[in-house]
N, C-alpha and C positions, 0 to 999 in steps of 0.2 A: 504494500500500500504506500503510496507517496503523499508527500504532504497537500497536493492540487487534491487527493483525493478524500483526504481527512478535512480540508477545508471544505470543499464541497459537502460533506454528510453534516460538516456543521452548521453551513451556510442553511442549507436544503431543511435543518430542523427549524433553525430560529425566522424562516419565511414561513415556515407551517405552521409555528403557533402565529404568527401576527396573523396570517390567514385567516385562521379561527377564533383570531380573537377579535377580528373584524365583521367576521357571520355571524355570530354572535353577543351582541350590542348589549343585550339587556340580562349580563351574567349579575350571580348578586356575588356580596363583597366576598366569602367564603369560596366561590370557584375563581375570582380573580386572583387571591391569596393563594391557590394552588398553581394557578399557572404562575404567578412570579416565581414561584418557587422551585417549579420545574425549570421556567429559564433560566435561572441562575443557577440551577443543576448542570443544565444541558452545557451551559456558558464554562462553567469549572470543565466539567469532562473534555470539551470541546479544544479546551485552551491546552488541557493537559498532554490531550492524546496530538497535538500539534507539537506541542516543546518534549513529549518524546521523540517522535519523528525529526524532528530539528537536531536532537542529541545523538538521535542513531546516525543519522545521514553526517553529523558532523565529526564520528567515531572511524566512518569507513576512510 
C-alpha cells in the first residue's frame, strides 16, 4: 500500500461522513456527538497509518 493510497481511504472516509452529514440536516445533538467522535477517530487512524507509511518508505 503506498501513501496516495492511504490518503485516498482517508480522504474517501472524511467526504462520506460530511456527505451524510449533509443528508441528514435535522440529526439531534447525541448522533452529532457520535459522528465528531468518529471523525476524530477516523482523523487519528488516518494521520497515523500515513506517518507509518512515511517511516517505512523513509526506512527503505
Amino acid at each position: 500500500m503506498g501513501a496516495k493510497f492511504a490518503k485516498g481511504i482517508t480522504a474517501g472516509a472524511l467526504i462520506g461522513m460530511a456527505a451524510g452529514m449533509m443528508m441528514v440536516p435535522s440529526m439531534d445533538r447525541q448522533t452529532k456527538r457520535k459522528i465528531r467522535r468518529a471523525n476524530r477517530v477516523v482523523k487519528s487512524y488516518g494521520g497515523d497509518m500515513i506517518n507509518s507509511m512515511r517511516d517505512m518508505m523513509m526506512d527503505k
